[in-house]
Structure formats: C-alpha cells, structure tokens
N, C-alpha and C positions, 0 to 999 in steps of 0.2 A: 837111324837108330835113336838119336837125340828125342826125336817125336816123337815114337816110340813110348821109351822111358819116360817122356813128360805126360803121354797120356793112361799109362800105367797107372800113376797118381787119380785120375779122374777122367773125364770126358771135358772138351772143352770147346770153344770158336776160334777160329781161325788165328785171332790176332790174341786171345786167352792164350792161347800154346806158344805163338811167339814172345810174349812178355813172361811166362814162364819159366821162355830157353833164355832170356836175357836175363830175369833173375837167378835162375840157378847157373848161369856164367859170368855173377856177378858184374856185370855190365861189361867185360870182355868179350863177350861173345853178342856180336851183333847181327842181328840176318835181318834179309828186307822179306815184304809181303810177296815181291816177286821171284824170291828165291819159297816159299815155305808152302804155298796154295800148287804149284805145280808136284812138290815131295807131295802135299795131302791126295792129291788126285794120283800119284803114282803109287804110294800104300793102299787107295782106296780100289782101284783097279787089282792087285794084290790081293786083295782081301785081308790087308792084315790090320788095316782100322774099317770100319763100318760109319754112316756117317745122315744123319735126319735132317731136316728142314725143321727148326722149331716151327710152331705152332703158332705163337704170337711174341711181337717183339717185347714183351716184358715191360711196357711202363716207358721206354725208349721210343725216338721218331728212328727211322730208315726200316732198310729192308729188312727181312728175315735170315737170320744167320746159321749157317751147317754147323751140328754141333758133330764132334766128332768124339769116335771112342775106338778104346785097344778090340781088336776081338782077339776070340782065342789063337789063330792063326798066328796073329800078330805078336801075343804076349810069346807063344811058344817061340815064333823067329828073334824076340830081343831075348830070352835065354840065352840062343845059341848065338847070337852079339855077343854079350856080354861074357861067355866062354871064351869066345876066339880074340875079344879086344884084351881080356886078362892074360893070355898066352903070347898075345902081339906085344903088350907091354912088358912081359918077362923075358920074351927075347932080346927087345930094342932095348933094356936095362941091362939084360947080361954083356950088349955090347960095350954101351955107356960105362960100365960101371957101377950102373947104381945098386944098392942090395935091392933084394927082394922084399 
C-alpha cells in the first residue's frame, strides 16, 4: 500500500518510488531494490499500477527505465487500505490506550 500511496502523488521509476518511500519515512524506513521491483511486478500483475518503457533515457547513459503509475484499480484498492489501516489503528489504540 506504501507504493500505492507513493504513486498516488505521480508516476515514477523504480528506484523514484523507493527514494520517495525513504523520504516520506524520514530516513527510518529503509527498503532495498530487491524487496520493491518484486511488490512492482506483483501490483503490476494486479492491475493496480500500470507500468511503460520510456522511450528514451532522457539525456542519461544506461538502459531504459519502467515508469510506473496508480491505475484506477489500484487508487480504488488504496482507498480501502487506508479504511481498514484507520480502523486497524483505532483498535490497536483502544487497546494501548492511546485516544483517538
């Protein structure tokens, strides 16, 4: 759902989305390329991200890089994420203690 939510914001490459998920986890949240390219090929199978071969590498030397984006499939499934992690966290707080 992290990808997800990161490509809500825009379309990106592979390693765009993991530096992304390490900024918006302020550098606590670390993932490697071999944990994040296997998630992209499991949403992409999914159909809940969509995903091209750009065109040309942009002024850069290497290969060509898959840009990826939300489809709608996929916006609709982080919806119901973000339902069920709000109701996950309101329980795991009722037990904690913490308010709401």
């Amino acid at each position: 759902m992290l990808i997800l939510a990161t490509l809500e914001r825009g379309q990106g490459h592979g390693l765009e989305i993991l530096r992304r998920l390490e900024i918006g986890g302020c550098g606590l949240l670390r993932l490697k390329e071999g944990s994040l390219y296997p998630a992209l090929y499991r949403l992409e199978a999914a159909r809940q991200v969509e995903a091209v071969w750009e065109k040309e590498p942009h002024g850069r030397r290497g290969a060509r890089r898959r840009i990826y984006r939300l489809s709608p499939k996929g916006g609709r499934r982080l919806k119901e994420a973000r339902g069920e992690f709000k109701s996950f966290t309101s329980v795991v707080g009722g037990i904690l203690g913490v308010p709401a």
